[in-house]
DRENKE-540409 format. One record per atom (N, C-alpha, C): residue number from 1; residue in three letters; atom name; z, x, y. Coordinates in steps of 0.1 Angstrom, whole numbers, padded with zeros to 4 digits. Layout:
BEGIN
NUM, ALA, CA, Z, X, Y
...
// end
This chain:
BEGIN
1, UNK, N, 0053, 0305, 0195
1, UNK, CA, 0052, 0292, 0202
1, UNK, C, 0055, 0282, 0191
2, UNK, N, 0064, 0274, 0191
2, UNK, CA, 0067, 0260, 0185
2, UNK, C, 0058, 0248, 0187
3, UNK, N, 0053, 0243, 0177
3, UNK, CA, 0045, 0229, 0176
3, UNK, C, 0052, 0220, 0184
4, UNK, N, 0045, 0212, 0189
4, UNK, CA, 0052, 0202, 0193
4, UNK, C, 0056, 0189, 0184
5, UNK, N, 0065, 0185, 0190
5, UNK, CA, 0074, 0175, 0178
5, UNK, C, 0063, 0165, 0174
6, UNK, N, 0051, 0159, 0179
6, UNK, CA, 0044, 0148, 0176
6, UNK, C, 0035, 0156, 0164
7, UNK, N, 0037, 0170, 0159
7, UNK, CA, 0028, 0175, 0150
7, UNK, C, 0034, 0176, 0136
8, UNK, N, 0047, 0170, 0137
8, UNK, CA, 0053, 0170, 0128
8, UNK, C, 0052, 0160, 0116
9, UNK, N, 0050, 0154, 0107
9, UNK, CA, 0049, 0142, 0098
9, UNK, C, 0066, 0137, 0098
10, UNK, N, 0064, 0123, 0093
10, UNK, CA, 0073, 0113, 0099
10, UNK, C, 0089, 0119, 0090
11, UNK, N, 0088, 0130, 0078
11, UNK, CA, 0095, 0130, 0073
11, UNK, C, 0103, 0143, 0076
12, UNK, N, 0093, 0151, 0081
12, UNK, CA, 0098, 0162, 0091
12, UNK, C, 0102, 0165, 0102
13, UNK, N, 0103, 0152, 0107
13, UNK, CA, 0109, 0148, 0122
13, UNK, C, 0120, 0144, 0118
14, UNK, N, 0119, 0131, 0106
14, UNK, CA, 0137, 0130, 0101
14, UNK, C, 0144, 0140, 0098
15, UNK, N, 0137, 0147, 0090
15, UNK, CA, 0149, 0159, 0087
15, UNK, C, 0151, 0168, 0097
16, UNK, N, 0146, 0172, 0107
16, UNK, CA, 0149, 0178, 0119
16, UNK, C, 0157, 0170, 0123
17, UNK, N, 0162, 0159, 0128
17, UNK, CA, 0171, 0151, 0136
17, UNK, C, 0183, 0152, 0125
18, UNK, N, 0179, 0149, 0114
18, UNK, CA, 0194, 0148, 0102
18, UNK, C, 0204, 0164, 0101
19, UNK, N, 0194, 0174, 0105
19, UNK, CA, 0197, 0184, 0103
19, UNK, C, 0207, 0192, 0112
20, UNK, N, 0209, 0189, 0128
20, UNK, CA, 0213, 0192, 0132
20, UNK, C, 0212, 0208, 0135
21, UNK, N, 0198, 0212, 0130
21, UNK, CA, 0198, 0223, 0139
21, UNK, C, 0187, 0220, 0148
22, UNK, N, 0185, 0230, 0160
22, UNK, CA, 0172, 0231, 0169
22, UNK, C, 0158, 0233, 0163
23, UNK, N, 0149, 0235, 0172
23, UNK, CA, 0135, 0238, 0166
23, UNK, C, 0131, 0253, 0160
24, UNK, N, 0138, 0258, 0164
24, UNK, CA, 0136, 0275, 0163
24, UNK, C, 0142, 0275, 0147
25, UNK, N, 0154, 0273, 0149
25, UNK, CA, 0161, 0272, 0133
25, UNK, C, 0155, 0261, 0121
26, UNK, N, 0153, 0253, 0128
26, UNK, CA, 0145, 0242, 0117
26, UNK, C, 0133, 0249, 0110
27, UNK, N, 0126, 0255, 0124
27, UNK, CA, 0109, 0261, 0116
27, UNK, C, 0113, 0274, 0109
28, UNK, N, 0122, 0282, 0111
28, UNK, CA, 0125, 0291, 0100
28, UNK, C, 0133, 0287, 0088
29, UNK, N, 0138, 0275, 0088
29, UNK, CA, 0143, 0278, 0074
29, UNK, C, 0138, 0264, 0061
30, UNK, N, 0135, 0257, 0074
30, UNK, CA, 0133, 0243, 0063
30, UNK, C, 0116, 0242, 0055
31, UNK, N, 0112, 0235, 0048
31, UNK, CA, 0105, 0234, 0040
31, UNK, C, 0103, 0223, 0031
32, UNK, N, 0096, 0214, 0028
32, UNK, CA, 0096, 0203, 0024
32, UNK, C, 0094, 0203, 0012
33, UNK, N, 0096, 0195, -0001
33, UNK, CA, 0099, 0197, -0015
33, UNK, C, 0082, 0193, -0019
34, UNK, N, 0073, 0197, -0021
34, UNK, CA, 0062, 0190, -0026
34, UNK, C, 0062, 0177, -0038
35, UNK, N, 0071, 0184, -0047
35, UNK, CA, 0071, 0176, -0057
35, UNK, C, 0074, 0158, -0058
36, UNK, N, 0087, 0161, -0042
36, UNK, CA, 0090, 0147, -0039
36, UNK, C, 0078, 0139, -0034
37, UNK, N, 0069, 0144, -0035
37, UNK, CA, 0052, 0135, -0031
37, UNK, C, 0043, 0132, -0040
38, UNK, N, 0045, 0135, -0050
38, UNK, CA, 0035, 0136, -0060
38, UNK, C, 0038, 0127, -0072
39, UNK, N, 0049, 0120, -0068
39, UNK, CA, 0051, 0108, -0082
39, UNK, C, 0048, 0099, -0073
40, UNK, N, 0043, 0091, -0085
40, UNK, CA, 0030, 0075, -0084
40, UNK, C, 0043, 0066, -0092
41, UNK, N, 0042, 0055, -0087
41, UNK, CA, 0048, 0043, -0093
41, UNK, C, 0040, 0031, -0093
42, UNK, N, 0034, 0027, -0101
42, UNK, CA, 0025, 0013, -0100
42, UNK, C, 0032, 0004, -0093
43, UNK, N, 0031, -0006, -0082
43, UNK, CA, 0033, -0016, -0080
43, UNK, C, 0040, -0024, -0086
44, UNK, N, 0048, -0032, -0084
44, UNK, CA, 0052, -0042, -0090
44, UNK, C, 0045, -0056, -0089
45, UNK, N, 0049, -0066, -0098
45, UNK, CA, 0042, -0079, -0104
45, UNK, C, 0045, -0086, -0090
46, UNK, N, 0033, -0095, -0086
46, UNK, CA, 0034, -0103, -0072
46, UNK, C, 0045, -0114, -0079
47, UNK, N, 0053, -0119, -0069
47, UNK, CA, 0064, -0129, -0071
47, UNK, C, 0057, -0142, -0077
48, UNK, N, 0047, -0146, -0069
48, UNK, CA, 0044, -0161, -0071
48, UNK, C, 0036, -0162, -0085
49, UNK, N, 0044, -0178, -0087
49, UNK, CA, 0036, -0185, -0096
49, UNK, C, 0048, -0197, -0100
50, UNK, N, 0045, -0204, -0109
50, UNK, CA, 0050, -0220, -0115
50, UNK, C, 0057, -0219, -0124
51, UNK, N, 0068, -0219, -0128
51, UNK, CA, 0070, -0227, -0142
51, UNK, C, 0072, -0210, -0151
52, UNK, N, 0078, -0199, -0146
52, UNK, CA, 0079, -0189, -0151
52, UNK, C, 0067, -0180, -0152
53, UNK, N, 0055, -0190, -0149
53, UNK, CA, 0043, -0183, -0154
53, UNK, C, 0038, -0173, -0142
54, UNK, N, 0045, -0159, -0141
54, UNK, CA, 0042, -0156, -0126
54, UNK, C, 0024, -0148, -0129
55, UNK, N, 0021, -0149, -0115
55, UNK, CA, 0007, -0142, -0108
55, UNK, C, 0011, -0127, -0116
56, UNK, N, -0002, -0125, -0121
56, UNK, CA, -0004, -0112, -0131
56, UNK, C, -0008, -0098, -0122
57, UNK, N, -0011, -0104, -0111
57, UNK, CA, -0014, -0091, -0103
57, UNK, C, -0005, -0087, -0092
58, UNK, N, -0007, -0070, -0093
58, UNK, CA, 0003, -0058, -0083
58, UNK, C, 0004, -0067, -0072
59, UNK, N, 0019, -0062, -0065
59, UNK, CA, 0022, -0067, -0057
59, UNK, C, 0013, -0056, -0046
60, UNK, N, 0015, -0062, -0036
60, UNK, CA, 0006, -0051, -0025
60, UNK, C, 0019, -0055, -0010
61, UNK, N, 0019, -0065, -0008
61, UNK, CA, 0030, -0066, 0004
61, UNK, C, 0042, -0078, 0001
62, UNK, N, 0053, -0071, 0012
62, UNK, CA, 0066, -0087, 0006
62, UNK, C, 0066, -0095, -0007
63, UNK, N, 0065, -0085, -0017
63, UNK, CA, 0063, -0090, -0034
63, UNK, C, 0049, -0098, -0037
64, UNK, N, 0043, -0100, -0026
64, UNK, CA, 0027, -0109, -0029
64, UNK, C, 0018, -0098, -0030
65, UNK, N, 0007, -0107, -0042
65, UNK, CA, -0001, -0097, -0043
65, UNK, C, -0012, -0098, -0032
66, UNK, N, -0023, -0093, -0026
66, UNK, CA, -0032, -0096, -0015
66, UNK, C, -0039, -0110, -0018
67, UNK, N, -0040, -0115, -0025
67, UNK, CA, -0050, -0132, -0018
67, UNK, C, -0036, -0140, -0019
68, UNK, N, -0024, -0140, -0027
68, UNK, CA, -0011, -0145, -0020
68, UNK, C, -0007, -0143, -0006
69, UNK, N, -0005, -0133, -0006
69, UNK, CA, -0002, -0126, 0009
69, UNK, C, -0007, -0131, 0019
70, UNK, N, -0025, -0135, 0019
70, UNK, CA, -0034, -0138, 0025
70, UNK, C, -0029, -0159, 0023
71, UNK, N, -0029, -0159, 0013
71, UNK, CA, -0028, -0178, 0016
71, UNK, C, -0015, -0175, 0025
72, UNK, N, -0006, -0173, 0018
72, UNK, CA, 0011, -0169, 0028
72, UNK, C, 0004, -0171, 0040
73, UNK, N, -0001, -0162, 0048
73, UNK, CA, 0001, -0160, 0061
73, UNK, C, -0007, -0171, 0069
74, UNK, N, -0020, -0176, 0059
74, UNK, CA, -0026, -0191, 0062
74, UNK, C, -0015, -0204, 0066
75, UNK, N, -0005, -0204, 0053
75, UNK, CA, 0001, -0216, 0052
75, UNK, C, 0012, -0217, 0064
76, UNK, N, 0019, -0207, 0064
76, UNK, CA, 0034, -0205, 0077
76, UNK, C, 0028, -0206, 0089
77, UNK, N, 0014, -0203, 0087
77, UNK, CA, 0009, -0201, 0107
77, UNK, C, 0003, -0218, 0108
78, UNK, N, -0004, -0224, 0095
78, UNK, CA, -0012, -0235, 0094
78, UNK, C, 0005, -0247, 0097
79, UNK, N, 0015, -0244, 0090
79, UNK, CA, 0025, -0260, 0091
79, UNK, C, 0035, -0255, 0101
80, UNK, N, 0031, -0238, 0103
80, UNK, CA, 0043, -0238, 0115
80, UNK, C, 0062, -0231, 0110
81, UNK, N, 0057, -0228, 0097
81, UNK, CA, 0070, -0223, 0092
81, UNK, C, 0072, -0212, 0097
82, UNK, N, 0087, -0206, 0096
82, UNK, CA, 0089, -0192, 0101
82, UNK, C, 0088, -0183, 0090
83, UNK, N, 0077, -0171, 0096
83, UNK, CA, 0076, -0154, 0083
83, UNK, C, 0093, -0152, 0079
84, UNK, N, 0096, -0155, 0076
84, UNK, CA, 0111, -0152, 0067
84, UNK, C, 0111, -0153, 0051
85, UNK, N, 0119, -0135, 0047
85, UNK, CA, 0118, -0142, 0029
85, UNK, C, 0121, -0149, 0027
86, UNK, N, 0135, -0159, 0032
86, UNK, CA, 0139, -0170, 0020
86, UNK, C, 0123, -0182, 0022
87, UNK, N, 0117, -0186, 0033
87, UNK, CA, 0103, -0192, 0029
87, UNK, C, 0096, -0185, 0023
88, UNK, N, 0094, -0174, 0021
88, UNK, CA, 0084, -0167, 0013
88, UNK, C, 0086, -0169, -0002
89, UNK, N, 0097, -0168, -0008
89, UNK, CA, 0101, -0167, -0023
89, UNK, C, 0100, -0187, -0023
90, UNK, N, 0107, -0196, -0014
90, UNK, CA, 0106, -0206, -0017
90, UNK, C, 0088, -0208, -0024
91, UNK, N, 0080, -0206, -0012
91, UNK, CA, 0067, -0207, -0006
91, UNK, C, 0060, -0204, -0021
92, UNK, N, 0062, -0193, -0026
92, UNK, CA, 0055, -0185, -0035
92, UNK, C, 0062, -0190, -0050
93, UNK, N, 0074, -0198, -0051
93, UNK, CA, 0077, -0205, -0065
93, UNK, C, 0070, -0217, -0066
94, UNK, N, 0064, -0220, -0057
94, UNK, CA, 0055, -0233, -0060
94, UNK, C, 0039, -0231, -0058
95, UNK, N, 0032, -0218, -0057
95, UNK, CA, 0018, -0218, -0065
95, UNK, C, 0015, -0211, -0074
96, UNK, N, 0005, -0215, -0082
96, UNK, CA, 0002, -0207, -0095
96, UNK, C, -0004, -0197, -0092
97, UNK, N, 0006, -0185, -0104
97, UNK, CA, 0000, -0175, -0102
97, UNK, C, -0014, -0173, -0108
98, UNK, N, -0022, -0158, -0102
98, UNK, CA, -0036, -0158, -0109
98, UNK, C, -0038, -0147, -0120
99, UNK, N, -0050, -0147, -0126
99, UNK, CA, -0050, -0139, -0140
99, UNK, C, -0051, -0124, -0124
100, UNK, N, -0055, -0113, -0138
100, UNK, CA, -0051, -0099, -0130
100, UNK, C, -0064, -0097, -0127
101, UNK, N, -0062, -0089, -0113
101, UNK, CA, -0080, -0083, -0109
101, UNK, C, -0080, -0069, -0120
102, UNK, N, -0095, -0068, -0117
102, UNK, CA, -0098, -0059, -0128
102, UNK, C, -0097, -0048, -0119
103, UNK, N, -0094, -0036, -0128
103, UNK, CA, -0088, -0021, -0127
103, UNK, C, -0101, -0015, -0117
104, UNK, N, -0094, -0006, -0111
104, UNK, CA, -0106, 0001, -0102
104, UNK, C, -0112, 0007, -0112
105, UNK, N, -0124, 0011, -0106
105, UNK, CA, -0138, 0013, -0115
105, UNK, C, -0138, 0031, -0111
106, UNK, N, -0129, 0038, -0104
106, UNK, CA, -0126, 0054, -0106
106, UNK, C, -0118, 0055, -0119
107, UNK, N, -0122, 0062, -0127
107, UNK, CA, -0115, 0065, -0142
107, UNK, C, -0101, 0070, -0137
108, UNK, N, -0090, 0067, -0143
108, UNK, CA, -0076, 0072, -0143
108, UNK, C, -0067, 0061, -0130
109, UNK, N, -0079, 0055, -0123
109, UNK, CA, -0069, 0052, -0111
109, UNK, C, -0061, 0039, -0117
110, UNK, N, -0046, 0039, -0115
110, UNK, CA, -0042, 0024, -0116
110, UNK, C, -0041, 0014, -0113
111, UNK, N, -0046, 0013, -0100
111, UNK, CA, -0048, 0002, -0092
111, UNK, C, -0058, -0007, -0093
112, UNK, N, -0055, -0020, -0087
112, UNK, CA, -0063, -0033, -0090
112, UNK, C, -0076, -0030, -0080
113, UNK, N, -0092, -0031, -0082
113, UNK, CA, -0100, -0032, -0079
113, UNK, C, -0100, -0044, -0069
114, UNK, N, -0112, -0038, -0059
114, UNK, CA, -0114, -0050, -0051
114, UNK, C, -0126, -0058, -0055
115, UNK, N, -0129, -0071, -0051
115, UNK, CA, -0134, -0079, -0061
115, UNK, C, -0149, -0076, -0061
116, UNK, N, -0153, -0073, -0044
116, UNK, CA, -0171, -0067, -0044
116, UNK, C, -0171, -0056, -0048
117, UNK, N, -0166, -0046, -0046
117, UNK, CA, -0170, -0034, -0048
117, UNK, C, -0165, -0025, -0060
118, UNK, N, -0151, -0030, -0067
118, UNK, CA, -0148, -0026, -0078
118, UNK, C, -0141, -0016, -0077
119, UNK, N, -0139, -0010, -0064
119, UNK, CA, -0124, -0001, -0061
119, UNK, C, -0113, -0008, -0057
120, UNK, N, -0104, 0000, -0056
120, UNK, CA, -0089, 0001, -0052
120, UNK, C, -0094, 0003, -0037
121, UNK, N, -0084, -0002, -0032
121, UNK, CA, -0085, -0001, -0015
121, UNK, C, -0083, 0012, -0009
122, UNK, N, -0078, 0024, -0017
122, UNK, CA, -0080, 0037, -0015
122, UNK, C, -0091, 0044, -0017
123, UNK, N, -0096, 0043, -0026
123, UNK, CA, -0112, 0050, -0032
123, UNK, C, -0121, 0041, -0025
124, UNK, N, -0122, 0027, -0019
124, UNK, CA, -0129, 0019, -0008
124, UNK, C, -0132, 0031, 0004
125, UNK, N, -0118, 0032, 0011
125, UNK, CA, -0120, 0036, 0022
125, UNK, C, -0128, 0049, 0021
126, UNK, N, -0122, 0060, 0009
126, UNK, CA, -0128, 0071, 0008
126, UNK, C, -0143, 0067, 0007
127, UNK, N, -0143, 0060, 0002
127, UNK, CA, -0160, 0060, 0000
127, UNK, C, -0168, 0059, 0011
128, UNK, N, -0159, 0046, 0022
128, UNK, CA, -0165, 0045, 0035
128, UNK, C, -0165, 0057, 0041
129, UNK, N, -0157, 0061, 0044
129, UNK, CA, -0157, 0077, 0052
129, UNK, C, -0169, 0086, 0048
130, UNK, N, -0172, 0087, 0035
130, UNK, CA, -0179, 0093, 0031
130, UNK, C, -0195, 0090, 0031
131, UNK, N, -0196, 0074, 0032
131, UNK, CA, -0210, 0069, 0036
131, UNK, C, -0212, 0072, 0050
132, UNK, N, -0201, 0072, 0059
132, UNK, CA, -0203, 0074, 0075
132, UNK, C, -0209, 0087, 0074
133, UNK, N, -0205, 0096, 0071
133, UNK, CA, -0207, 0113, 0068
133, UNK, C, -0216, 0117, 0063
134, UNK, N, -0224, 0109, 0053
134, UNK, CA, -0236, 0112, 0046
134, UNK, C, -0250, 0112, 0050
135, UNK, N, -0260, 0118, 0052
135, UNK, CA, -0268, 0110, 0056
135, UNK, C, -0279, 0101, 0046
136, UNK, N, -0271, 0103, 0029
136, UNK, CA, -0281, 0100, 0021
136, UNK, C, -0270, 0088, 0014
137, UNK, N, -0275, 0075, 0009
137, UNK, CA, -0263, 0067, 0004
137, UNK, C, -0261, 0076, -0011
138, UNK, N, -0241, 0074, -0013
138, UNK, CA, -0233, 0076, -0024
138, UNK, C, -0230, 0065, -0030
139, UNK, N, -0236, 0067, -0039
139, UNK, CA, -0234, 0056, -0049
139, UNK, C, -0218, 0052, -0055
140, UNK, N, -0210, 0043, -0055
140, UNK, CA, -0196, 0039, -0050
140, UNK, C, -0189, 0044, -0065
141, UNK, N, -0198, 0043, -0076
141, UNK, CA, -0190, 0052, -0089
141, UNK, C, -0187, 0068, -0089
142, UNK, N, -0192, 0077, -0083
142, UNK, CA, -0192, 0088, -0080
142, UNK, C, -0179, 0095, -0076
// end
């Protein structure tokens, strides 16, 4: 019996459609590369800032880092401008950028910490999941 196509991950559904064969031939012969998953690339530098002096912290969405991102979507909905890059890059060469948030507080990770709790917004969530699950609290360095 063949999975159904919704059990597939988004990249195994592409290559089934690119492939041009059926489902029967697909599940015998294809196989996904693991390796192509397993490289990390840090983020790049958020766009905004003044005077060359750009914001020191990862970008997280549309070249802004998250409290950019976050004024961004304040200011276009607050004066009424349209979400389009060319206002975004204008938008974002006229505030200063900010110093870098500090590194998540999981040893090795490279991502910027969030500012209460001192994770990365991955090791956050994990943690949540894992307080739901618990019945005893996990202490968030762990």
């Amino acid at each position: 019996m063949l999975p159904s196509p919704h059990s597939r991950c988004q990249f195994c559904r592409e290559a089934l459609r690119d492939s041009g064969l059926n489902e029967a031939e697909f599940e015998a012969s294809y196989s996904r590369d693991p390796q192509r998953y397993l490289v990390y690339t840090r983020p790049s530098q958020c766009i905004a800032g003044i005077n060359g002096e750009r914001c020191r912290r990862s970008a997280a969405s549309r070249g802004l880092c998250r409290s950019h991102h976050a004024r961004w979507h304040r200011v276009f909905r607050r004066d009424g401008l349209a979400n389009t890059d060319e206002n975004l890059v204008e938008w974002a060469a006229g505030v200063p950028g900010l110093y870098p948030a500090p590194s998540c507080i999981v040893d090795g990770c490279p991502l910027d910490g969030v500012v209460s709790s001192g994770l990365c917004g991955t090791h956050y969530e994990r943690w949540k999941k894992t307080m739901s699950q618990s019945p005893e609290p996990v202490p968030a360095e762990s």
